[in-house]
BAVOMAR-419846 format. One line per 8 residues: their letters; for each residue x, y, z of N, C-alpha, C. Coordinates in steps of 0.1 Angstrom, whole numbers, always signed. Layout:
<nodes>
A = X,Y,Z,X,Y,Z,X,Y,Z ~ ...
</nodes>
This chain:
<nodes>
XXXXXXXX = +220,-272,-306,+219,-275,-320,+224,-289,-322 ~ +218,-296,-332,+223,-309,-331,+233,-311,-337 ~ +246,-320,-337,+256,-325,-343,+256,-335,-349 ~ +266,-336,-359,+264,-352,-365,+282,-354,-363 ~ +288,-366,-371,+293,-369,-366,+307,-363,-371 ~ +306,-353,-382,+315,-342,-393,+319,-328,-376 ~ +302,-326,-365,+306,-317,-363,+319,-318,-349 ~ +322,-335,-346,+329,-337,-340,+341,-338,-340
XXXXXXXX = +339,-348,-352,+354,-356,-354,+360,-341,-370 ~ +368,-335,-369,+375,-330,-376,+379,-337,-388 ~ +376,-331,-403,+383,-341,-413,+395,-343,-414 ~ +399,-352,-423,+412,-356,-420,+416,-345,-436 ~ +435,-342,-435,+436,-332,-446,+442,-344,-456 ~ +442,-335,-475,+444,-342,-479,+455,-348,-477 ~ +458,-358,-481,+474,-372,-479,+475,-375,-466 ~ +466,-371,-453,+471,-371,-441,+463,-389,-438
XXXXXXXX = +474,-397,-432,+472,-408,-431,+464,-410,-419 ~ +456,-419,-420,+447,-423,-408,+453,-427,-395 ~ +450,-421,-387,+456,-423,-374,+457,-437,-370 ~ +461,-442,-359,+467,-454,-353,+473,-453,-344 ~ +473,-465,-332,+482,-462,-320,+492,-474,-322 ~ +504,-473,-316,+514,-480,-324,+513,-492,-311 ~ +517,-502,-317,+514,-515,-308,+524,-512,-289 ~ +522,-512,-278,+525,-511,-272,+527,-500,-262
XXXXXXXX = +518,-491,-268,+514,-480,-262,+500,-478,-263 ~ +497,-474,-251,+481,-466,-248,+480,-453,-256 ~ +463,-452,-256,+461,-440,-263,+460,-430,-254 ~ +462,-421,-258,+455,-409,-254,+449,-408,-248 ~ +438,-404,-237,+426,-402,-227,+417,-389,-236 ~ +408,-402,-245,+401,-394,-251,+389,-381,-244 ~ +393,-370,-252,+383,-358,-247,+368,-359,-246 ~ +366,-357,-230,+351,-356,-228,+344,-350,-236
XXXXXXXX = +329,-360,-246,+321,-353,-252,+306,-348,-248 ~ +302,-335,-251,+291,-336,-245,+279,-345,-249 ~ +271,-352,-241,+269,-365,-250,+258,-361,-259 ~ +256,-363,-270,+245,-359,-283,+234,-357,-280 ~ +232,-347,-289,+217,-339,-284,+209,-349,-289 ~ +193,-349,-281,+182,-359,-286,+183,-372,-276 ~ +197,-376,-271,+203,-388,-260,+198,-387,-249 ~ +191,-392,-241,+187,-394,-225,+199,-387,-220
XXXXXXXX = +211,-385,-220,+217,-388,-213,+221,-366,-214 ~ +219,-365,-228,+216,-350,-230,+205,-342,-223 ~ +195,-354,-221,+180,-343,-219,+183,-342,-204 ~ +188,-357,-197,+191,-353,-189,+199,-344,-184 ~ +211,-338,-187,+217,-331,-184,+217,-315,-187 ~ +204,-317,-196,+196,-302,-202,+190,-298,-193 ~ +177,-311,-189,+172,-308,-169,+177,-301,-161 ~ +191,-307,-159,+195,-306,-142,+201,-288,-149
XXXXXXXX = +202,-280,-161,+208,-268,-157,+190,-262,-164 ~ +185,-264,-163,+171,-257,-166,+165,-259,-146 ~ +166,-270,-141,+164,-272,-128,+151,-277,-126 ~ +145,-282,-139,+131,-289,-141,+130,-301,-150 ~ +124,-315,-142,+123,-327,-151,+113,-331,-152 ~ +114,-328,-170,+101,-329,-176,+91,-343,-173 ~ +79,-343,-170,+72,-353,-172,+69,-358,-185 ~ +71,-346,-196,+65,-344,-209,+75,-340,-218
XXXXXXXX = +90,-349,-219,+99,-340,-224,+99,-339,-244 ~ +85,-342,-249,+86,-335,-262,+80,-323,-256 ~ +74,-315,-250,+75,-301,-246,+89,-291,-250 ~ +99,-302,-242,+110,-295,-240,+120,-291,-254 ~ +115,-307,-262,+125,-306,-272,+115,-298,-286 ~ +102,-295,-283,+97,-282,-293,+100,-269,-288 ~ +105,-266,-277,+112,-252,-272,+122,-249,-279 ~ +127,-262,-283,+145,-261,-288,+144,-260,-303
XXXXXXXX = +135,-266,-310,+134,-266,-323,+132,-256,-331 ~ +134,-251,-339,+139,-239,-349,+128,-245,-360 ~ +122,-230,-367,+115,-238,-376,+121,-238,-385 ~ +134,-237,-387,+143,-244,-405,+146,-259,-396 ~ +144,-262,-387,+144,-278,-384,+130,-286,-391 ~ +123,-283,-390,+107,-288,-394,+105,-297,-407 ~ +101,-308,-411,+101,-311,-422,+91,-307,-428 ~ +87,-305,-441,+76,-301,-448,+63,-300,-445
XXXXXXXX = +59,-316,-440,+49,-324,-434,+46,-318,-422 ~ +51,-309,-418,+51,-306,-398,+43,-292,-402 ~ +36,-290,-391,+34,-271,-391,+42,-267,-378 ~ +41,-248,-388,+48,-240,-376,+48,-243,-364 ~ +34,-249,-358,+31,-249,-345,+41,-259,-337 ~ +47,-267,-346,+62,-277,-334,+72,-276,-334 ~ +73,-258,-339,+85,-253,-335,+82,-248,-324 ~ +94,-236,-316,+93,-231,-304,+84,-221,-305
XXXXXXXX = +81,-217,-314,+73,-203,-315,+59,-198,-305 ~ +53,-211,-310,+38,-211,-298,+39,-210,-282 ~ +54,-219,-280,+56,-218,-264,+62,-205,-260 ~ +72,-198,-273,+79,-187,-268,+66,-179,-265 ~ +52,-175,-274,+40,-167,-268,+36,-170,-258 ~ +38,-183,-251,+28,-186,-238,+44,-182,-227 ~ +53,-184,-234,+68,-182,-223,+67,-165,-217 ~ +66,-157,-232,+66,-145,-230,+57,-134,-220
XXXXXXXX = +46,-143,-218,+36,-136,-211,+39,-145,-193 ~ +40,-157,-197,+42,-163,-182,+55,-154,-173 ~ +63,-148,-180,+76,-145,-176,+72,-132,-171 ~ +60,-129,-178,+59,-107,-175,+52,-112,-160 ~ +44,-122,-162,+37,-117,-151,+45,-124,-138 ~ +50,-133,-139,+62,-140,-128,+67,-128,-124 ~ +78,-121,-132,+90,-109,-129,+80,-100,-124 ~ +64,-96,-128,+57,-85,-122,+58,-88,-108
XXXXXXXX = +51,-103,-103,+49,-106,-93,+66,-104,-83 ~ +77,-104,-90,+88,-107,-81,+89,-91,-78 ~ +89,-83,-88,+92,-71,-83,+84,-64,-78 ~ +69,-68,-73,+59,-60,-66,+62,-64,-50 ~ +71,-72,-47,+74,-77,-39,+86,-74,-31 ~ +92,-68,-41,+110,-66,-42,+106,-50,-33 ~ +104,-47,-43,+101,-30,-42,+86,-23,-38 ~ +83,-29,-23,+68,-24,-18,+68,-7,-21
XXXXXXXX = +76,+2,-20,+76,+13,-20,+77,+23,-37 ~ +74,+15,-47,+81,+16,-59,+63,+20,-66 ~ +65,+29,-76,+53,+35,-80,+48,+26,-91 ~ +41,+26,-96,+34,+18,-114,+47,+19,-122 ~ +49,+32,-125,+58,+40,-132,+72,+30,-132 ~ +78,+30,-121,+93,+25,-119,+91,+12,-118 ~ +79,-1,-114,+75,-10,-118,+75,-11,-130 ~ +69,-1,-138,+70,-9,-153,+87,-8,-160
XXXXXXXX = +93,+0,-154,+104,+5,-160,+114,-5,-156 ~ +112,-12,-148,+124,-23,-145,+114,-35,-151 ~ +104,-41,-155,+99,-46,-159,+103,-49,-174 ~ +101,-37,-182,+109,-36,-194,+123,-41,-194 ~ +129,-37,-185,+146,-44,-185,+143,-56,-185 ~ +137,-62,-175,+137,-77,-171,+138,-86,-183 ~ +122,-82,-191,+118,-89,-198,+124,-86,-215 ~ +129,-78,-219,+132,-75,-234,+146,-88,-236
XXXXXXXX = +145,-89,-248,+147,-97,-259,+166,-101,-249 ~ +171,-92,-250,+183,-93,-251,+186,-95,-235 ~ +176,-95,-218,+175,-103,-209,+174,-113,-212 ~ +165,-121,-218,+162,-133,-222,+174,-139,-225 ~ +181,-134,-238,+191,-143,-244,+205,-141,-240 ~ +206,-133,-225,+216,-133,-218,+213,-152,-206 ~ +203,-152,-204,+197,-160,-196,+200,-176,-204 ~ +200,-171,-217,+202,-188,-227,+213,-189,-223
XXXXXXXX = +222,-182,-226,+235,-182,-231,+243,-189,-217 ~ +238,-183,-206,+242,-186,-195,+240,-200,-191 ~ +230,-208,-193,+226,-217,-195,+228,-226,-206 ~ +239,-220,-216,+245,-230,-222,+227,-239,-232 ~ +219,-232,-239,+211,-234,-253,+215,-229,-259 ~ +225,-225,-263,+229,-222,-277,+232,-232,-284 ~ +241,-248,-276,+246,-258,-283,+231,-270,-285 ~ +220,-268,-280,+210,-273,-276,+198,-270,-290
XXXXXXXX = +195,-257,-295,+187,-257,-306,+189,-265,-319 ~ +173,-269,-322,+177,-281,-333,+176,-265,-344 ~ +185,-267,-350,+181,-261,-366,+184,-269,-379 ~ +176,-267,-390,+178,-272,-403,+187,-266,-410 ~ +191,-270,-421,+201,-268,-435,+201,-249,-435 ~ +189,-243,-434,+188,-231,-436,+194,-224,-423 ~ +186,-231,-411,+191,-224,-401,+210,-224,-397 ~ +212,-235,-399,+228,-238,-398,+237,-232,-408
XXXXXXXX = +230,-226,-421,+239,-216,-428,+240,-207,-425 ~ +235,-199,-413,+236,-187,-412,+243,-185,-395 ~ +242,-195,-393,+250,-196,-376,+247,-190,-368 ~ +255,-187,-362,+255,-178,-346,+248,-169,-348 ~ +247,-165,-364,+235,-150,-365,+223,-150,-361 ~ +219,-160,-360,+208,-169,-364,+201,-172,-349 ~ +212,-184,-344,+209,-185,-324,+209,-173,-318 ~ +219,-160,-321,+217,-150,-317,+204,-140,-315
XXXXXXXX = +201,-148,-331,+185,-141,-332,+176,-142,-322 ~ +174,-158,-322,+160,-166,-314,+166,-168,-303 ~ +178,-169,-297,+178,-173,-279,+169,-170,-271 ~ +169,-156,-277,+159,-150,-263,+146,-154,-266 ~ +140,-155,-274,+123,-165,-280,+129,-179,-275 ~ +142,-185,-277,+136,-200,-271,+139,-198,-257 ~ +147,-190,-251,+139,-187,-233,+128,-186,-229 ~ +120,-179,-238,+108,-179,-234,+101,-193,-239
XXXXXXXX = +104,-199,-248,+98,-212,-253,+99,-220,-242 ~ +110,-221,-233,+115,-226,-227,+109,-230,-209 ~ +106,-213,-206,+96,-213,-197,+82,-216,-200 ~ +80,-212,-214,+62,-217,-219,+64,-236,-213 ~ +73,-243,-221,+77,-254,-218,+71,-263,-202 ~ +80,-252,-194,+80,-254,-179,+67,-257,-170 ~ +62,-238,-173,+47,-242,-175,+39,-250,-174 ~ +35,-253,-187,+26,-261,-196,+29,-280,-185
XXXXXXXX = +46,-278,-181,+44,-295,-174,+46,-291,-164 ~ +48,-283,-157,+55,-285,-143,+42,-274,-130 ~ +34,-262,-143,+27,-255,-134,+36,-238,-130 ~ +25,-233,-130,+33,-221,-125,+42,-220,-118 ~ +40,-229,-104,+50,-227,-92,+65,-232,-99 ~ +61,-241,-111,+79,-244,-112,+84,-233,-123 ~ +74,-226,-134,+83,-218,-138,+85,-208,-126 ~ +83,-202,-120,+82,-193,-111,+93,-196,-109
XXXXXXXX = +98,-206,-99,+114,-212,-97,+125,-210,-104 ~ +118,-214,-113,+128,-212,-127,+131,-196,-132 ~ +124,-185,-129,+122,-171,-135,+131,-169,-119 ~ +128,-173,-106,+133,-169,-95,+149,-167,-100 ~ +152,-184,-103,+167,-186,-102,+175,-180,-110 ~ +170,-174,-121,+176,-165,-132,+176,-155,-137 ~ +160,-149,-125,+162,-132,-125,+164,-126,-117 ~ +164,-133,-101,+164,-122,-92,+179,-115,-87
XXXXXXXX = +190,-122,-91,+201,-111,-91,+201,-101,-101 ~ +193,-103,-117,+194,-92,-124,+185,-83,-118 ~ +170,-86,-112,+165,-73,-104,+167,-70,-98 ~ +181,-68,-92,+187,-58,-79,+198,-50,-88 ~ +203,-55,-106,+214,-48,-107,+208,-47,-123 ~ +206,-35,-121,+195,-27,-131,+208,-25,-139 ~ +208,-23,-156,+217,-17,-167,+218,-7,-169 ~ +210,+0,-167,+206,+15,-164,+200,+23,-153
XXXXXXXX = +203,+33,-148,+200,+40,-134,+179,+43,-142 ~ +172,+39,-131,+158,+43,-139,+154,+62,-138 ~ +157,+67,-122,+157,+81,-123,+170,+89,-117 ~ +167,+102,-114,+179,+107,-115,+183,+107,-105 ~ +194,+111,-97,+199,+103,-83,+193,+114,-76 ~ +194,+127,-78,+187,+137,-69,+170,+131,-62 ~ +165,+129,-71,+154,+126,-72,+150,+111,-63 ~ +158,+105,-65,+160,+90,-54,+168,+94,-41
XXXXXXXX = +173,+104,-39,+177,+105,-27,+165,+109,-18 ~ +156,+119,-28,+150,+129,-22,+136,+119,-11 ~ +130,+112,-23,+125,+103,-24,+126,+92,-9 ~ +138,+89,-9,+141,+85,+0,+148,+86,+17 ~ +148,+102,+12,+144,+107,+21,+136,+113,+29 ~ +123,+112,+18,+113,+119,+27,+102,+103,+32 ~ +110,+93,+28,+104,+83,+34,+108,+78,+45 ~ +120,+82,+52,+123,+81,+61,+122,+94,+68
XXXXXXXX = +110,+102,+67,+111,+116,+73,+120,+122,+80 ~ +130,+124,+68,+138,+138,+69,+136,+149,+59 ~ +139,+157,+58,+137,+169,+52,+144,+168,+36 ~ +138,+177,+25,+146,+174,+11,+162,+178,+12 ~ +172,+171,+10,+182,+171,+11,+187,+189,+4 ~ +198,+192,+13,+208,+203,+12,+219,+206,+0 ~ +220,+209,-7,+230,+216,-16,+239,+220,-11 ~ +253,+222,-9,+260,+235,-7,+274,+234,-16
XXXXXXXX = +281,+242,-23,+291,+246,-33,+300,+243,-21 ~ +309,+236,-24,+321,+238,-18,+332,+240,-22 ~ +334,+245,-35,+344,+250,-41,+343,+248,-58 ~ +353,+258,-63,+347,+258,-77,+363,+266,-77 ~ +364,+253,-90,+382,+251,-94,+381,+256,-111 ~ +393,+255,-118,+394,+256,-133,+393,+273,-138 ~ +390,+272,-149,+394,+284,-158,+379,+287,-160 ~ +369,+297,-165,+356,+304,-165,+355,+293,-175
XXXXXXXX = +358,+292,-188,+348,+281,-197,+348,+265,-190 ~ +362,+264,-185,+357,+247,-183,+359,+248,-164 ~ +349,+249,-158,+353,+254,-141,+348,+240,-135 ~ +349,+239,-125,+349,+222,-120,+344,+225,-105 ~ +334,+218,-103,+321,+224,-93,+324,+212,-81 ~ +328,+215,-69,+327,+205,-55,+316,+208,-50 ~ +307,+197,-49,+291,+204,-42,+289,+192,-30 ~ +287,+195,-18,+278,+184,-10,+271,+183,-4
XXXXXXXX = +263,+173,-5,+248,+174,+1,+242,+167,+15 ~ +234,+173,+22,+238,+172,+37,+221,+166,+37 ~ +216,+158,+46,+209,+151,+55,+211,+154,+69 ~ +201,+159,+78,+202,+159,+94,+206,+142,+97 ~ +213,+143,+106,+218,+131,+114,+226,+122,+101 ~ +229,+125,+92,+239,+117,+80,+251,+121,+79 ~ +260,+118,+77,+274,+124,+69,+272,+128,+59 ~ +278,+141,+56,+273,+145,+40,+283,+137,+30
XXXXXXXX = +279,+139,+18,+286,+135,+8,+293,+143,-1 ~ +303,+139,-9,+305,+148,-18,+304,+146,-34 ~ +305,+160,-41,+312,+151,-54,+314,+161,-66 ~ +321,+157,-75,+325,+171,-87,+318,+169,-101 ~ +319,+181,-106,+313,+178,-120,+322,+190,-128 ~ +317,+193,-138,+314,+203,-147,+306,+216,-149 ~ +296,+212,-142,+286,+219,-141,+279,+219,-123 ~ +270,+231,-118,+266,+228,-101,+260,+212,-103
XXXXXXXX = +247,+212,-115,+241,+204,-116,+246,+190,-116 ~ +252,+184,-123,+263,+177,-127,+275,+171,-112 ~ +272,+182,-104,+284,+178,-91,+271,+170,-85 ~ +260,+184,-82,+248,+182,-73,+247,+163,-75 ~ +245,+157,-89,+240,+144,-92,+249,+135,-85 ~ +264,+139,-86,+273,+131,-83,+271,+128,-71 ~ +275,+141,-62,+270,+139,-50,+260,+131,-41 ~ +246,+134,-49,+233,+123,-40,+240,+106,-47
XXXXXXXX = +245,+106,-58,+245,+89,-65,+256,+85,-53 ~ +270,+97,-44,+279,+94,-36,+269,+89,-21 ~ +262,+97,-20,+252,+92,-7,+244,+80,-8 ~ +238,+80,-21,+230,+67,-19,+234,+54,-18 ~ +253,+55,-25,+259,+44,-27,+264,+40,-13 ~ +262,+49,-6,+269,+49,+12,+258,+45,+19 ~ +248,+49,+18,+232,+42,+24,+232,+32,+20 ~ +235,+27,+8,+226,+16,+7,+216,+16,+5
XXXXXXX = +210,+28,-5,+197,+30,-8,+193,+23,-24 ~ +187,+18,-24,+181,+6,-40,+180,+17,-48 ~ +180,+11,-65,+181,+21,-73,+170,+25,-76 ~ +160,+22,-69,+143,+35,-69,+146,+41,-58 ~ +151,+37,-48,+152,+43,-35,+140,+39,-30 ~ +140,+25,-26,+135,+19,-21,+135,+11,-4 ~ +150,+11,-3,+156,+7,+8,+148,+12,+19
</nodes>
């Protein structure tokens, strides 16, 4: 967002006298500023954490633009909005492409389901934030009254504006790079388990042809309404695992999520 010179320098309070350094002493070692948005010296430094230099950098700075930035005279179209549509589609099919790749053994189904993670609103604007565009979007009078509510809204749209951006100058192969370097640790560490661990063990075990994994009760503790179930589940040639619950069901789960976490089996069970 851009600053002027109010959003640096602090006002001074009333009666408070204007600063001064007294003859014979040095100042202070003034605080590094980040240098002003719009400045070469900003775009550059916007590049090197996007990890792409623009040939075409009004691309870059209509990614950033907010349409309460826009003067009258301007249309919608030079705000981020048009790139966030071209961002949002370049990114499905990049992330499709990484995870059909990731996961050779993974059905449509569990493809689309980490797909959705990837790409929904609130991946995106984990991905700004990390990257430090929050202090980067231009907004106008309207957009600046409403603050953080506001950036919070659109981060994840100017992500995508951002990769439309990339795109449009650099070519698929460099967003690609760019979607590489910022998604592929989140598609190994899913937010949510996609199925149930019984079911990914099983899965994964019959792709390494062994047989559907074993159940067995090994003890059942507590009082009849609240009883507490030790169950573990056996593989030929594995160590079994164990684990408790509340219920058989409930141990049963614990137990395969205790084995898969000892395999090393991916959360499709893909490994």
């Amino acid at each position: 967002m851009n600053q002027d010179a109010s959003d640096i320098i602090p006002p001074l309070a009333a009666g408070e006298a204007t600063p001064h350094i007294e003859a014979g002493r040095e100042a202070a070692p003034a605080k590094k500023k980040r240098p002003r948005s719009g400045s070469k010296a900003a775009t550059a430094a916007l590049e090197a954490r996007i990890g792409h230099k623009f040939a075409d950098s009004s691309l870059l700075a209509t990614a950033l633009t907010h349409v309460s930035a826009l003067k009258p005279s301007r249309k919608r179209g030079d705000s981020y909005q048009r790139l966030e549509f071209l961002g949002d589609h370049v990114l499905g099919l990049i992330v499709s492409d990484m995870l059909y790749r990731a996961f050779p053994n993974a059905d449509e189904g569990e493809l689309s389901k980490r797909l959705a993670d990837l790409v929904r609103k609130e991946s995106c604007a984990d991905v700004a934030k990390t990257l430090g565009f929050v202090d980067d979007i231009k907004l106008g009078a309207v957009g600046a009254g409403v603050g953080a509510r506001l950036r919070k809204s659109v981060l994840g749209d100017i992500c995508e504006a951002v990769i439309g951006a990339v795109f449009l100058d650099g070519g698929y192969q460099a967003a690609a790079q760019f979607v590489e370097r910022n998604w592929s640790e989140r598609m190994h560490k899913l937010r949510r388990p996609l199925r149930d661990p019984k079911t990914t063990l099983q899965e994964w075990a019959q792709g390494k042809g062994l047989p559907t994994p074993v159940y067995r009760e090994i003890e059942r503790t507590g009082p009849h309404h609240d009883p507490q179930f030790r169950i573990a589940v056996e593989l030929p040639g594995l160590e079994s695992a164990e684990g408790t619950g509340g219920s058989k069901r409930a141990a049963e789960k614990a137990a395969a999520s205790a084995m898969i976490a000892r395999e090393g089996v991916g959360g499709g069970g893909n490994d």
